[in-house]
N, C-alpha and C positions, 0 to 999 in steps of 0.2 A: 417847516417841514419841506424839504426837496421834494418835488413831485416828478421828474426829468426821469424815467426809468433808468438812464446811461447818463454820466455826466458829459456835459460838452467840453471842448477844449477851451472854451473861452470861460467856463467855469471852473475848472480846474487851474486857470492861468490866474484867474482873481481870488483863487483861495489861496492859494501858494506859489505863484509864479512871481511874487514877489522875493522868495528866498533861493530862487536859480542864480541871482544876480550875485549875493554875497556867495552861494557855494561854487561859482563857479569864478570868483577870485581870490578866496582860498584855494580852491583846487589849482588853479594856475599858479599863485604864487609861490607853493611848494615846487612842484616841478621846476618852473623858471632857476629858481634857486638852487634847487639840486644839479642843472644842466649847470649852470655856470661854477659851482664849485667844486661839484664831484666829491661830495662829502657822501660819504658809504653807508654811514652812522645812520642818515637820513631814510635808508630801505628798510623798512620793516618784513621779516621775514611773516609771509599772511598767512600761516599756520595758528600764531596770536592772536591775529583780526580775526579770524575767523571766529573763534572762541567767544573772543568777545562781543562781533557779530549777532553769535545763535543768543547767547545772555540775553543782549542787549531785546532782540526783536520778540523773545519768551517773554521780557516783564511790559515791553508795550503790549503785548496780545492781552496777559494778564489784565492790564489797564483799559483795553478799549472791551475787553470783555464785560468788565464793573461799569465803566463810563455807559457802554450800551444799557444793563440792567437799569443804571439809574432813568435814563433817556425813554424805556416800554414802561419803565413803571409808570412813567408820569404820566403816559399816554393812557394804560391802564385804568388809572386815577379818572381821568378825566373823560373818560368810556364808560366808568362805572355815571360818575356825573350823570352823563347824557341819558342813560337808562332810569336811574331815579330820578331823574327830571321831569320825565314821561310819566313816571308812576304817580308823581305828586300831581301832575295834571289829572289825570283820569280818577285818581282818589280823590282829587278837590271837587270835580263836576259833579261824579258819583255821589260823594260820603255829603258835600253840603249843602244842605236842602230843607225840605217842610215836611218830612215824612212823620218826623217825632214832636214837633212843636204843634201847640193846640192853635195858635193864632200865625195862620201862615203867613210869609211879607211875603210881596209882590217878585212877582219874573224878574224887574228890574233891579230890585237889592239886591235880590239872589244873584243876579248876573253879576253887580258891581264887587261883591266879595269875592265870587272866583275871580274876577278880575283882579283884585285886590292882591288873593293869595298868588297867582299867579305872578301879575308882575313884579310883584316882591320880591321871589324866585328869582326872575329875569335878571332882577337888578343885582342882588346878589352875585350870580356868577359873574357879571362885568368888574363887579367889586373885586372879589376873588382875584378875577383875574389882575386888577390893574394892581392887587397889593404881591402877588407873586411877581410883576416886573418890576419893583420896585430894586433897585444893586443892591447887591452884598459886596462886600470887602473882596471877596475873591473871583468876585466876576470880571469876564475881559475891559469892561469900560472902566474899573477904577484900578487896572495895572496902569505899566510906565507909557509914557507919551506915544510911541508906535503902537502898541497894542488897542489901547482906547483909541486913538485914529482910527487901526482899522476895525474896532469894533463899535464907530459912529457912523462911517461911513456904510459900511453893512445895514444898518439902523435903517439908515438915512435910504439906499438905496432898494432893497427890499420893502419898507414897510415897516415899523416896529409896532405893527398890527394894522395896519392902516388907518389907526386912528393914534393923534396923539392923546396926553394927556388931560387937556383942556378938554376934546373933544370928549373922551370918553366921558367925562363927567356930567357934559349936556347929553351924552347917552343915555348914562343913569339916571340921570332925572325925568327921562322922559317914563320910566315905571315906579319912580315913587318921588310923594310933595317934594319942594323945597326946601321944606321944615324937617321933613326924617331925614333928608339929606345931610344936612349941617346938622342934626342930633347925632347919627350913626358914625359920621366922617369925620365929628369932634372925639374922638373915641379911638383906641391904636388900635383893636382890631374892628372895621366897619363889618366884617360878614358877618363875623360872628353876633354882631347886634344885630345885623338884618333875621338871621336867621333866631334868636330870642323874640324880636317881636312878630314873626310866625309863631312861633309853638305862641305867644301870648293873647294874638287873634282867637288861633287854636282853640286854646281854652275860653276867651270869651263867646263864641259861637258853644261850646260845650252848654255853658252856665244860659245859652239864648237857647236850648235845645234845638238849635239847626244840626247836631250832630248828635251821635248815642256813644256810648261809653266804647264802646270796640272799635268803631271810625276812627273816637278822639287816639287812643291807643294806637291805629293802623297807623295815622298821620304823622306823630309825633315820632315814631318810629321812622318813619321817612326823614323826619328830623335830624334825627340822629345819624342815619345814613349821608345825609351832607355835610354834619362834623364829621364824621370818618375821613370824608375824602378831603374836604380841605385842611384837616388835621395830618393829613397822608403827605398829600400835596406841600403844607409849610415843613414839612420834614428834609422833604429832598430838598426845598428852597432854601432853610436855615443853618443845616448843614452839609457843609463841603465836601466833595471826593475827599478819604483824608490823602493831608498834601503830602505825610511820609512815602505814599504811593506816587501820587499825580505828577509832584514836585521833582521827585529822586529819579522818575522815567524822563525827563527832558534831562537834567542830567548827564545820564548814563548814552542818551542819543548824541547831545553835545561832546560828551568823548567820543565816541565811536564818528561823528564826523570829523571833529579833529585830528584824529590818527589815519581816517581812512585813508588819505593822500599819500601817504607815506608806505603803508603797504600795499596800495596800487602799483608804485614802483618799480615795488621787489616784483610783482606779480609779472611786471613788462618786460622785466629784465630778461628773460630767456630769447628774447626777440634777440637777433645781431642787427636789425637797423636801427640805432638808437634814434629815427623818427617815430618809432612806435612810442615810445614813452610819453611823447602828445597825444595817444589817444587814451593814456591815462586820464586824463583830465574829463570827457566825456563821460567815461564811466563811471566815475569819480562821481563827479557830479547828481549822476542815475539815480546812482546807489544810496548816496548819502539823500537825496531827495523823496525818495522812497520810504526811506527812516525816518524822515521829518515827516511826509505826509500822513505817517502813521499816527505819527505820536499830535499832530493836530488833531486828524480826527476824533480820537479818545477825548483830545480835551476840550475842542469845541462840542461835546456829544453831553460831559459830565453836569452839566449847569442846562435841563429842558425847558426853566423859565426863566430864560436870560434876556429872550427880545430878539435873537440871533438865526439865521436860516435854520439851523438843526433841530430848534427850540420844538416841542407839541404844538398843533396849531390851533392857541386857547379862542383866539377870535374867530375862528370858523367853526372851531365846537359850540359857543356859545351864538352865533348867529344859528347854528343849526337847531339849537334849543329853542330860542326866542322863534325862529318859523315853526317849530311844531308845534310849541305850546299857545303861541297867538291862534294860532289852526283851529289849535280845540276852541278855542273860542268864539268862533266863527269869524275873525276878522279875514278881510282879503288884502287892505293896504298895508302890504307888507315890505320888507328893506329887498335887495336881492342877499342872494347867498355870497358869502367871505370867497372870491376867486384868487387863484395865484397869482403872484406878480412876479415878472421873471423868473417864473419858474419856483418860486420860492410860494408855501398856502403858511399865514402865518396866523 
């Protein structure tokens, strides 16, 4: 997630200032060509362009419109997370206890099972998260050799959470054995076992009457509310923008910079010093740069758990989790909070 209210120039230059250099030798090499041969054919009368101008900038809007939806949803998702998060915390301290059981255990059990259920949770979300960054086929890192370049180097220099993968895994285990680890993570979906051996404590605390029949029901119900969301969540990650939109909008941009040179032109021609038709080339450039940055935005926007600046930022939601729910627990040594890095909170 960008945090920069304005972008800076030197951001805007590393997102796209790499595509100034090819537009602006196609844009010169038309012109060059046309001064020297005075081929007529070459002017496009921009009454055409134009046309296909407004076309072209209606189906990008179309697309970063959807691209956006997908990109709040996920934030959405993982908003709604953070609220049931809490809820499970406060129904765990609350709902498990000695109120109903004839033979009470001790402060200490008691505490160890909220602790229990709690870091389970914790672990979970990391889980989550680390199986949402996992590629897909259509993500920027498994396109052609440029793209995955720059979608490593991004990676690399923002943070692809601040923690890698090795790392996250001594993360996870610091809220549950090394034993549920390699049982849950032998397994292709691990949350979804994390969160079954919850509702299975659940139930065994039910049968210990540390909880009454309506608790067990509230709880299990919160259960349920975090399949929703990571079932929500593997939706947007499993499938694609579809690419008869995503695909056919680069495209349709690729034509319309390819022409635009040409009816730049015609557009200069009313000048009598034919020095003006070099300042085709700038405009040129502008224009067609503009079109592109559009059509990036939508598509670095369409994929929210890709590991990428625009991504939701699942590692500072989930530290923000892990601080409030350790809270309730009365712990104080705590991590600091997930901060931006260059400008980038991932």
């Amino acid at each position: 997630m960008i945090t920069h209210k304005n972008p800076t120039l030197k951001s805007v230059w590393t997102f796209t200032g790499g595509h100034i250099i090819w537009l602006t030798v196609w844009m010169s090499a038309v012109v060059i060509v046309y001064k020297v041969t005075h081929w007529s054919w070459m002017s496009i009368p921009w009454l055409p362009m134009s046309v296909i101008g407004t076309a072209v900038a209606f189906y990008v809007g179309f697309k970063n419109n959807q691209a956006y939806d997908r990109m709040w949803e996920g934030r959405t998702i993982w908003g709604a997370s953070v609220n049931s998060s809490r809820s499970l915390g406060i129904s765990v301290r609350g709902s498990v206890g000695n109120t109903f059981r004839e033979n009470p255990i001790s402060e200490h059990d008691l505490s160890n099972i909220h602790r229990d259920l709690i870091y389970r949770h914790i672990a979970w979300l990391y889980v989550l998260r680390k199986q949402l960054l996992q590629p897909e086929p259509w993500e920027h890192i498994n396109q052609g050799l440029a793209i995955r370049w720059a979608a490593e180097k991004r990676m690399q220099r923002f943070g692809l959470g601040t923690i890698e993968k090795q790392e996250t895994d001594i993360l996870i285990k610091q809220f549950i054995s090394d034993e549920e680890f390699d049982a849950v993570n032998s397994k292709k979906n691990a949350a979804t076992q994390l969160i079954d051996r919850q509702a299975q404590l659940l139930k065994k605390l039910r049968e210990e009457q540390l909880i009454d029949d309506f608790r067990h029901v509230e709880l299990q119900e919160v259960l349920q509310d975090f399949y929703d969301h990571q079932g929500k969540a593997e939706r947007i990650k499993k499938f694609p923008f579809p690419r008869q939109f995503g695909g056919m909008s680069m495209v349709f941009v690729g034509i319309f910079i390819f022409l635009l040179p040409f009816g730049m032109l015609n557009a200069f021609q009313e000048f009598t010093d034919t020095s003006f038709y070099w300042l085709s080339i700038p405009f040129s450039v502008l224009v067609g740069w503009i079109y592109l940055t559009m059509e990036l935005v939508g598509d670095y926007s369409e994929n929210p758990f890709e590991g990428l600046p625009n991504d939701v930022p699942m590692l500072a939601l989930c530290r923000t989790i892990e601080l409030d729910l350790r809270e309730m627990l009365g712990e104080t040594d705590l991590p600091e909070a997930v901060q931006p890095r260059r400008g980038i909170l991932m």
